[in-house]
FITIPA-194078 format. One record per residue (C-alpha): x, y, z; residue number from 1. Coordinates in pm, 1 decimal, m for minus. Each point is the difference from the previous one (the first is absolute). Layout:
// residues N
        xx        yy        zz  num
         X         Y         Z  NUM
...
// end
This chain:
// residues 463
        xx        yy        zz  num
       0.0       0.0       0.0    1
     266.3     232.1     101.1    2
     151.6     m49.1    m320.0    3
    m249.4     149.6    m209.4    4
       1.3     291.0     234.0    5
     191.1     368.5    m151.4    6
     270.8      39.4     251.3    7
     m27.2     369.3     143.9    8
    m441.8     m78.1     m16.3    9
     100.4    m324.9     248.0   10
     249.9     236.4     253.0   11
    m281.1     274.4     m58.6   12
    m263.5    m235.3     134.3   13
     178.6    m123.5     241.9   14
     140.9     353.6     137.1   15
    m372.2     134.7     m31.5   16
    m161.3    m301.1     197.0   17
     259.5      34.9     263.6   18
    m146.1     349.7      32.6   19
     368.9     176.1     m95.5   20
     m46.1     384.8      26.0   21
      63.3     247.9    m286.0   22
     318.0     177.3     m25.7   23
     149.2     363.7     m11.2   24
      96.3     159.3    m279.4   25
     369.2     104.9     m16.5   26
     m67.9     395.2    m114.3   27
     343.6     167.1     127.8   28
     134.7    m301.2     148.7   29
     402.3     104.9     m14.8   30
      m2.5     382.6    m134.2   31
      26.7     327.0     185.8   32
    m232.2     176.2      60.6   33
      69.7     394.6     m90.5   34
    m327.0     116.1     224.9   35
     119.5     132.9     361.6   36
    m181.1    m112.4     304.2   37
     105.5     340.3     162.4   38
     347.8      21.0     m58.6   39
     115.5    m336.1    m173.6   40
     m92.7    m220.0    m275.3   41
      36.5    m351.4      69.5   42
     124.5    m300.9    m190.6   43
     m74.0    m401.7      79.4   44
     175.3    m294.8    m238.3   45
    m171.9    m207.5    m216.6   46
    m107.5    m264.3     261.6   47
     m57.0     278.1     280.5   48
     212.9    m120.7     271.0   49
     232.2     270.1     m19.8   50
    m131.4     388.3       6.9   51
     167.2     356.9      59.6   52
     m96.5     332.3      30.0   53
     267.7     214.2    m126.3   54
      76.5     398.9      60.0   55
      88.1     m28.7    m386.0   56
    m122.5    m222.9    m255.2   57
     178.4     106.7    m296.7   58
      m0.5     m60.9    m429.6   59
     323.7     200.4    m138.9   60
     m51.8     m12.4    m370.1   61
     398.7     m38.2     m41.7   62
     325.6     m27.0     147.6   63
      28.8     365.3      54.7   64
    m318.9      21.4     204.2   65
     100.9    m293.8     212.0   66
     356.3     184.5      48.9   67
    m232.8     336.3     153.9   68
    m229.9    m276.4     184.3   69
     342.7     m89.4     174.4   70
      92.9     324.7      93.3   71
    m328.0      90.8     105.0   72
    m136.5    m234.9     284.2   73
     149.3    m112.7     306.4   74
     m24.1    m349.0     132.4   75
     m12.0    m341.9    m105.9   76
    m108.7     m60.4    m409.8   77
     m88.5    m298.6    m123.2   78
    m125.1     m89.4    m366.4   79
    m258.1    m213.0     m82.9   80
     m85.1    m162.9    m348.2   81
    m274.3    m312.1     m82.9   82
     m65.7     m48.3     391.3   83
      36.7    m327.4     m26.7   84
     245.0     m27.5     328.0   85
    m179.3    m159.3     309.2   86
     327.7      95.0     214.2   87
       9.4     301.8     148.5   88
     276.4     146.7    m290.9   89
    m213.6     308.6     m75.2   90
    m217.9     153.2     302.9   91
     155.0     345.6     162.4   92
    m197.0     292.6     158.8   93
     203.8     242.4    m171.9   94
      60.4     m49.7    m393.1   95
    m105.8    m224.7    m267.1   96
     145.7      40.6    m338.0   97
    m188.7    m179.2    m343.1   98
     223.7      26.1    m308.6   99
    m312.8    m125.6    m184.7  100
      45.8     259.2    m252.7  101
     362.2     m93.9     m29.1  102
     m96.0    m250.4    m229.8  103
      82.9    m154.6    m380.5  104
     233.0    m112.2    m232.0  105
     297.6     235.7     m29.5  106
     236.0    m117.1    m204.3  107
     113.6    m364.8    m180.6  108
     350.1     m89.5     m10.8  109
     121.2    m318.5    m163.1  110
    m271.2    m174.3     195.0  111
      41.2     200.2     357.8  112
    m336.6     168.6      50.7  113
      23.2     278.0     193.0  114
    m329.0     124.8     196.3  115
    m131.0     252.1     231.1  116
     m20.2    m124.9     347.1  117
    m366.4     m15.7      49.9  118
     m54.6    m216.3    m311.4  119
    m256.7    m311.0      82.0  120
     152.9    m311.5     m70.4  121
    m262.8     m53.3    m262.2  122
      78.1     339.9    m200.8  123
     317.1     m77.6      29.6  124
     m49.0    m367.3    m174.0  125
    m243.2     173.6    m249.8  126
     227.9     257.2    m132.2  127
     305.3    m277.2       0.0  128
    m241.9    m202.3    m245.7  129
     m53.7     315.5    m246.3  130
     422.0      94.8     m11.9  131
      46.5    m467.2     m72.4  132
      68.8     m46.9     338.9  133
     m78.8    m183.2     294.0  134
      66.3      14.9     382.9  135
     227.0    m324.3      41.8  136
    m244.9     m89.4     271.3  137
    m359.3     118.6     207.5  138
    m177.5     m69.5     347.3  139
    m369.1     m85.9     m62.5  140
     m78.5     296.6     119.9  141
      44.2     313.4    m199.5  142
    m143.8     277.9     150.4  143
     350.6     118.1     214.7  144
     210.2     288.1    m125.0  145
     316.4     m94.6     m71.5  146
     195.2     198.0     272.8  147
    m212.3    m189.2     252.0  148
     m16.4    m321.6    m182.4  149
     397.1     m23.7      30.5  150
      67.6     192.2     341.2  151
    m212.7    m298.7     112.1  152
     167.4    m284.7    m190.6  153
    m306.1     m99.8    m215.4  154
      67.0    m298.2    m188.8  155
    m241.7    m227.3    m245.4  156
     131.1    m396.3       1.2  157
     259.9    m165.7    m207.0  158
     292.6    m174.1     167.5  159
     235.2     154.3    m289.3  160
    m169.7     376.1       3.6  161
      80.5     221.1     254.2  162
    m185.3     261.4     177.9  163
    m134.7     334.8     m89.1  164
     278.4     161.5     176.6  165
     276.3    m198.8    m155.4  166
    m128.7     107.4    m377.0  167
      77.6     363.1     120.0  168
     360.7      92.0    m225.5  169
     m70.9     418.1     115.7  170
    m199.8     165.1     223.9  171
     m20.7     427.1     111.0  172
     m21.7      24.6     363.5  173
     m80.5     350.2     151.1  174
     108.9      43.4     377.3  175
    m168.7     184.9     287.0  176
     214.6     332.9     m87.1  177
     m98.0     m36.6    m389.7  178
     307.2    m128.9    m153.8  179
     m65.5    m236.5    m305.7  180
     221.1    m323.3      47.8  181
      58.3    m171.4    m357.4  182
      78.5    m337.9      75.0  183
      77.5    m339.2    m175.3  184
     247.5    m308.4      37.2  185
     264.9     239.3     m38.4  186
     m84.0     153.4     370.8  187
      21.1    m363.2     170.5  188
    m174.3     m44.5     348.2  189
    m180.1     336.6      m7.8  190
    m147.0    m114.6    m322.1  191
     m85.6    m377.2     137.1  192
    m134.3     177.7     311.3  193
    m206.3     237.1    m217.7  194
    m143.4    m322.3    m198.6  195
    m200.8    m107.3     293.0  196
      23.5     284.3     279.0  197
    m375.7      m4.3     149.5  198
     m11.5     384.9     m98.2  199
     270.7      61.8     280.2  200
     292.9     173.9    m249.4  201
    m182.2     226.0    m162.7  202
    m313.1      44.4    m184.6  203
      44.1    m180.6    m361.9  204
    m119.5     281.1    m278.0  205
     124.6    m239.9    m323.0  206
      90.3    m382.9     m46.5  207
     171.7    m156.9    m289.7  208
    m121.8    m397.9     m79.3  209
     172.6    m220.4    m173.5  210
    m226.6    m165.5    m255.5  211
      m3.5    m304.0    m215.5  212
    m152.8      m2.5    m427.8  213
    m377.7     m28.8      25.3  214
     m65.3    m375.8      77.2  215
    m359.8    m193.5      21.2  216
     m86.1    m255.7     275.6  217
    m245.4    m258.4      38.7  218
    m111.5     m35.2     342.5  219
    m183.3    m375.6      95.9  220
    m158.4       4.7     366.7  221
    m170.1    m321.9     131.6  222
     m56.2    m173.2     364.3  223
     190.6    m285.1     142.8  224
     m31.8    m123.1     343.5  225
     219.2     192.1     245.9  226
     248.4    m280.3      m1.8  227
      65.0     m76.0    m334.3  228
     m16.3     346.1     m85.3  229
     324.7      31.0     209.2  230
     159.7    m242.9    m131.5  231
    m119.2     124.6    m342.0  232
     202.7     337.9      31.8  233
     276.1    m138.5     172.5  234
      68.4    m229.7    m262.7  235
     m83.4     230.6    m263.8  236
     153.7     388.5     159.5  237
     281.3       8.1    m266.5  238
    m187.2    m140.7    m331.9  239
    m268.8     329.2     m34.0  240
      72.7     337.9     m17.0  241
    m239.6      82.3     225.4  242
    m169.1    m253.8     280.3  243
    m197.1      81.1     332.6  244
    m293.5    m184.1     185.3  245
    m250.6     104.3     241.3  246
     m46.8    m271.6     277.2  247
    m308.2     m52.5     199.0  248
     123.3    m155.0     351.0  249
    m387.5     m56.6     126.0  250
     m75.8    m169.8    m362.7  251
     290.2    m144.9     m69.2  252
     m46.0     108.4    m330.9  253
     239.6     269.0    m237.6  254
     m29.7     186.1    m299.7  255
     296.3     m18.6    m186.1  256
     148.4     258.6    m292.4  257
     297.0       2.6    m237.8  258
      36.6     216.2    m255.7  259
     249.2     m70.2    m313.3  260
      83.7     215.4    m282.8  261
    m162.0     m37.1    m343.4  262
     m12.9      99.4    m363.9  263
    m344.7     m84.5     m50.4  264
    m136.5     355.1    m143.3  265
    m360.8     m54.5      85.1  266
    m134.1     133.0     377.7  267
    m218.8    m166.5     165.2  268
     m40.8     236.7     322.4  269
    m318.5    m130.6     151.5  270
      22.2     m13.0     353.6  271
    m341.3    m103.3     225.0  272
      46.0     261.2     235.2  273
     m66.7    m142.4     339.1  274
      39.6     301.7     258.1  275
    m381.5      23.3      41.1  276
     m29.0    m391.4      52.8  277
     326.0      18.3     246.8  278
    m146.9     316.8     195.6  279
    m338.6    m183.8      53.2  280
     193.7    m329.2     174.4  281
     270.3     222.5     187.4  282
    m343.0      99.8     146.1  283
    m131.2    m330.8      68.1  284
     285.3    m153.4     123.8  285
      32.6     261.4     238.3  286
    m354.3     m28.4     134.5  287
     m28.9    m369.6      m0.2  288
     419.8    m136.1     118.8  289
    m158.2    m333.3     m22.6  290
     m35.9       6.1    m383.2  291
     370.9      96.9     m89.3  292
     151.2    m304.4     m42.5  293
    m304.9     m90.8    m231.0  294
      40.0     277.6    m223.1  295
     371.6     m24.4     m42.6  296
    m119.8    m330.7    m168.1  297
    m193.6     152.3    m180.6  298
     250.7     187.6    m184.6  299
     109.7    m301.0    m230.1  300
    m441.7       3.6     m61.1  301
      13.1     403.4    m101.2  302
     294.9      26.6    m143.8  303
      37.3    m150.3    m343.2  304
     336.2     m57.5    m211.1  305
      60.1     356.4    m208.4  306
     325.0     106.1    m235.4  307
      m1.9     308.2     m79.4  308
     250.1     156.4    m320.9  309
     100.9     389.7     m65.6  310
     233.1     260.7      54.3  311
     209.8     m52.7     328.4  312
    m100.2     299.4     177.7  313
    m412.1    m160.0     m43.2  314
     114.2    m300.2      83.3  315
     198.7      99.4     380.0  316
    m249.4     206.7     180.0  317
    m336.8     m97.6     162.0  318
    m282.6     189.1      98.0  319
     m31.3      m1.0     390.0  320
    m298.9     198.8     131.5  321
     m56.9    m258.8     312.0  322
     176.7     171.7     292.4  323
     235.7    m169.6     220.0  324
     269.1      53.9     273.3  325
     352.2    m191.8    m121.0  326
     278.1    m139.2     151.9  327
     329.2     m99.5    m204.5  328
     321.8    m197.7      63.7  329
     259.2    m100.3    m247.9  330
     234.9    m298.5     148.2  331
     261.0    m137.1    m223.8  332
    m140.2    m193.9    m308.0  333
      91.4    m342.3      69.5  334
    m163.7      59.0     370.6  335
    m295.9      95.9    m190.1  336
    m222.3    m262.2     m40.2  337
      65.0    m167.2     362.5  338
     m60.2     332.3     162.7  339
    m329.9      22.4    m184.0  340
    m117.5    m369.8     143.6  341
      94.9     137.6     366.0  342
    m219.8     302.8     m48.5  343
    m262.7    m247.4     m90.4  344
      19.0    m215.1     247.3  345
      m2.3     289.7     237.1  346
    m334.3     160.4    m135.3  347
    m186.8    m359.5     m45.2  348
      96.3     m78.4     438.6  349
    m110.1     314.3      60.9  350
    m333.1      m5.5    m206.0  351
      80.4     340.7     m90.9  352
    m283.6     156.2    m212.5  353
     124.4     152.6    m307.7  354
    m121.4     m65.2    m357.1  355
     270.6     245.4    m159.6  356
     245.6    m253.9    m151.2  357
     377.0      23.5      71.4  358
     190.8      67.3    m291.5  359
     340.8    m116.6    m113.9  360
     241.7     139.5    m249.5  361
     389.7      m2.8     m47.0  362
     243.4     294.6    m150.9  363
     361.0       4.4     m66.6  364
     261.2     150.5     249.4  365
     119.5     331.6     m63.9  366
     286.9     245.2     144.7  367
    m239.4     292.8     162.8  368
      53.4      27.9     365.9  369
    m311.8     m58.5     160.8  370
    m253.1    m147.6    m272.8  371
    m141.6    m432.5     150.5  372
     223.8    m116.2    m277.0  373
     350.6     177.7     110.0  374
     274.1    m225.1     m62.5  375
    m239.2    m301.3     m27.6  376
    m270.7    m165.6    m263.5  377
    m357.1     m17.1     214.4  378
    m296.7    m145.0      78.5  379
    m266.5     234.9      73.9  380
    m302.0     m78.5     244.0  381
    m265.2     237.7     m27.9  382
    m291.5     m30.1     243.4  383
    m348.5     162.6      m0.1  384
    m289.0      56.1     172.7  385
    m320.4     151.4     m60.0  386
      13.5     398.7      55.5  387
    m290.6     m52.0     238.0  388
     151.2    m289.3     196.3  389
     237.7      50.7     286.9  390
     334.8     m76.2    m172.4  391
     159.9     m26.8     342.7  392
     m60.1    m392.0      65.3  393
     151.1    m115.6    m305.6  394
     314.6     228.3     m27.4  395
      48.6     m72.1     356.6  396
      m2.4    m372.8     m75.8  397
     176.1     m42.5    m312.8  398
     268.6     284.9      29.7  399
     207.4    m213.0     220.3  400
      33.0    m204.9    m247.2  401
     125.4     210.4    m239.1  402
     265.6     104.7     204.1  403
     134.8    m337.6     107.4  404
      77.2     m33.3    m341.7  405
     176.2     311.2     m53.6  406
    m276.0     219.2    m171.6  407
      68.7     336.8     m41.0  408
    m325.1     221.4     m26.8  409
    m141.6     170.3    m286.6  410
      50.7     430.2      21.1  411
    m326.6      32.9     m70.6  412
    m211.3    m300.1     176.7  413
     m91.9      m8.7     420.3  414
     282.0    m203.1     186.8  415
     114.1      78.4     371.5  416
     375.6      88.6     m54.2  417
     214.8     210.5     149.6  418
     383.0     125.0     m71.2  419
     178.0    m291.4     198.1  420
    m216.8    m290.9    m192.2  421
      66.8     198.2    m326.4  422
     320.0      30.1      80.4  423
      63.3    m350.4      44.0  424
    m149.1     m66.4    m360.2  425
     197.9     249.0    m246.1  426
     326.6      m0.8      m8.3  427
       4.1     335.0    m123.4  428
    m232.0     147.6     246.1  429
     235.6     258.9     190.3  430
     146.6     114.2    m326.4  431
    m327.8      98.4     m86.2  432
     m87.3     170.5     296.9  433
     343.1     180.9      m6.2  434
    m115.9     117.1    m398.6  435
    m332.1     102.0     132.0  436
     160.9     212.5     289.9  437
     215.5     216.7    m288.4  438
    m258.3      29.6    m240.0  439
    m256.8     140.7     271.1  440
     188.1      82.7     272.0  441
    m275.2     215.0     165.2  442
    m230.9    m327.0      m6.3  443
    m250.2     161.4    m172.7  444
    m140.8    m335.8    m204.6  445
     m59.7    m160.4     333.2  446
    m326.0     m76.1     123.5  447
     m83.8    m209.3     296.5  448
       9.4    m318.3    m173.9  449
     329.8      42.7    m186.1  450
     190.6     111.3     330.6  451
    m143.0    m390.9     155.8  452
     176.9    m127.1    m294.0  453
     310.8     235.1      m0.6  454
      29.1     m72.5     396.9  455
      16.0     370.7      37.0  456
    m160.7     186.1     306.1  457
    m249.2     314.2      m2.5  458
     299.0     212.6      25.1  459
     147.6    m103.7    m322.3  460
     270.4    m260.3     211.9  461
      42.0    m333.9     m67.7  462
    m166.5    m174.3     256.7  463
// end
C-alpha cells in the first residue's frame, strides 16, 4: 500500500495526523535591520541565535569610505557578511561594518579572479562561469561573502580540493588606522594568517581566487543504510571528485552524494526541492521525540535516487531555508569515519532527539594558520539541530567526542573552546596571535567572543 503512496503526500499525512503545527516564515531571518529602536538598529544571523545592537551599523560604498568609517568611530568594529556564523564572530555594541556593496568581479588575470570583498559566493561562481572559469571548489551553501566565507575556513568536500581559504592567491586587507595591506604568498605568515583570520587582522575590502577552466559535474545522491554507507565512502573517498553523506544515527539510514566531472553538454538541473517537506518533520519530530527514529527511516521511503548534470557552480550549492543551529569538527581524515560511529553511538545511548542529519565531508590540507585543515587532510563532522530545539543536549554529548579525536572547531560553527584547548590544536596558534597583535595593536577587531579564543582579558592582556 505504502508503495503506491507519493512520498512528500505519505510524510504530509502522517505530519498532519500527528497534529504537527505550521511554521514561521523566515522574512529577515539574518539581515540588519537599518530601523533604530531609539538609538540602535539591530542585527540577528540567519538562524537567530546570535543578535547585536550596534552604536553603528554601517554600508561604505568603497574602500575610501571604510578608511573615514575607521577614523571616525571609537570602539570595537566588526564586519559582517551572509550571517551565516552561529559563533559569536560578529556581535559588538559599538560598530558593525557590511562591505555588501564592496562587491563583483574586478579584474581576470590568467585565471586569478579578483573580487570585491563582499561578493556572495554564488556571484562570485556566476561571474567565474561568464569570463570560462570556475571556482576549483564550493560549500553547498552559497549565500556567504567571500571575506567571511574564508576568515571562517569554509570548505565544500573533496579529499583532493582544499578549502575556500586555501584558493585565496591575493587578498587587500585594510587595518583599524586605514592602511591597505596588499598581500599574497610573497608576504608568508601574514598572508597564511590573513587566509583564514576570523576577521581579527583587518577588515578584507578585495580577495583574489584562484580558479580552474569552466568544468560540468554530474552529481548522483541515493540512500544506503548508515553502515554501508560508511563503508561506501571510506572505500570510495579518493575515486570521486567530490563525495559526502548525510547519516541518520536514530534511522540508521544515510544519504549519500558524489559528484564527478563530465562532458555531457545537456543539463538536467531538476532538483525536488524538499525544504518545505523537511521544515514540516523538523516540526514533528520535535513535538512527538518518540517518532524520530521512525522518520529517519523514512528517509530511504522519501528520498528517491536523483543525478543531476550542469554547470559546476548549479551543481555545488543547495537551497537551505530550514533553520538550524550547527556544530562542526574536522579530525584528521583517516580518523574520520571511526569518529563519526562514536558520535553515533553516543546520540543513539542517549536517545537524543534530533532529526537534522550529521553530515560528513573531507578537504585537502592546506598551509593557512588557523583554517580545520592546517597542516593536515580532514574529516569534517557537522552536527545540527532544529533552530527551535535546544541544541545544548546534543553538542554537550557529542562534542567530547570530537575532541578526543583531535577535532579542531569550525570559525564559524558553536563549540566551547578557549585559547589553551586551541592552543593545543594549531601549531601555529601563537604566531597568529603575535600577527594579530601588530596588525591591530589597539584591539579594536575584538569582541567578546574573539578575546575567549585569543585568551586575552577585558583589558586587552593575555589572560
Amino acid at each position: 500500500m505504502l508503495q503506491r503512496l507519493p512520498r512528500r503526500a505519505f510524510l504530509k499525512a502522517l505530519a498532519a495526523s500527528a497534529g504537527a503545527a505550521a511554521v514561521p516564515t523566515l522574512a529577515g531571518a539574518g539581515q540588519a535591520d537599518d530601523k533604530t529602536q531609539g538609538e540602535r538598529a539591530s542585527w540577528q544571523n540567519w538562524s537567530g541565535n546570535q543578535t547585536a545592537r550596534p552604536r553603528n551599523l554601517a554600508y561604505p560604498a568603497d574602500e575610501a569610505a571604510l578608511a573615514r568609517l575607521l577614523a571616525n568611530t571609537e570602539g570595537t568594529v566588526r564586519p559582517f557578511g551572509g550571517s551565516h556564523s552561529f559563533s559569536a564572530v560578529v556581535p559588538t555594541g559599538d560598530t558593525l561594518v557590511s562591505l555588501e556593496a564592496i562587491n563583483g568581479l574586478r579584474s581576470v588575470d590568467a585565471g586569478a579572479l579578483r573580487f570585491g570583498a563582499g561578493t556572495r559566493i554564488a556571484q562570485a561562481s556566476s561571474e567565474a562561469w561568464g569570463e570560462g572559469r570556475s571556482l576549483i571548489n564550493e560549500p553547498d551553501i552559497n549565500l556567504q561573502s567571500l571575506a567571511g566565507a574564508i576568515a571562517t575556513g569554509t570548505h565544500g568536500t573533496g579529499l583532493g580540493l582544499p578549502c575556500l581559504s586555501d584558493q585565496v592567491v591575493g587578498l587587500e586587507l585594510m587595518d583599524t588606522e586605514g592602511t591597505l595591506h596588499r598581500l599574497d604568498h610573497n608576504d608568508g605568515d601574514r598572508f597564511q594568517a590573513a587566509r583564514c583570520g576570523l576577521g581579527a587582522l583587518g577588515l578584507i575590502t578585495a580577495v583574489t581566487l584562484d580558479s580552474a577552466p569552466a568544468y560540468r559535474l554530474e552529481e548522483h545522491t541515493w540512500t544506503l543504510p548508515l553502515d554501508e554507507a560508511m563503508d561506501f565512502v571510506e572505500r570510495e573517498k579518493d575515486n570521486f571528485r567530490n563525495i559526502e553523506f548525510f547519516a541518520f544515527p536514530l534511522g540508521g539510514t544515510a544519504i549519500v552524494k558524489t559528484m564527478s566531472l563530465t562532458d555531457d553538454p545537456e543539463d538536467d538541473l531538476a532538483q525536488d526541492d524538499s525544504n518545505d517537506l523537511l521544515e514540516t518533520v523538523c516540526e514533528l519530530s520535535m513535538r512527538a521525540g518518540w517518532m524520530t527514529s521512525t522518520l529517519q527511516k523514512l528517509v530511504t521511503f522519501f528520498v528517491e535516487e536523483n543525478r543531476r548534470r550542469g554547470p559546476a557552480h548549479k551543481i555545488y550549492a543547495n537551497r537551505r531555508t530550514v533553520r538550524f543551529n550547527e556544530m562542526e569538527y574536522t579530525v584528521p581524515a583517516e580518523k574520520g569515519i571511526e569518529c563519526l560511529q562514536e558520535v553515533c553511538e553516543v546520540i543513539r545511548e542517549q536517545d537524543i532527539n534530533v532529526f537534522f542529519p550529521i553530515e560528513f565531508r573531507y578537504s585537502a590540507a592546506d598551509d593557512t594558520l588557523l583554517s580545520m585543515f592546517s597542516g593536515r587532510a580532514g574529516a569534517s563532522l557537522s552536527i545540527h539541530q532544529y533552530f527551535k530545539q535546544d541544541a545544548t543536549p546534543l553538542f554537550r554529548a557529542t562534542e567530547p567526542v570530537l575532541r578526543r579525536h583531535r577535532g579542531r572547531p569550525h570559525w564559524g560553527k558553536l563549540h566551547s573552546l578557549g585559547a589553551d584547548q586551541l592552543r593545543e590544536l594549531y601549531p601555529r596558534f601563537d604566531d597568529f596571535l603575535a600577527l594579530r597583535r601588530e596588525l591591530d595593536p589597539r584591539g579594536r577587531l575584538l569582541n567578546d567572543h574573539l578575546k575567549h579564543l585569543f585568551g586575552i582579558d577585558a583589558k586587552g592582556q593575555p589572560a
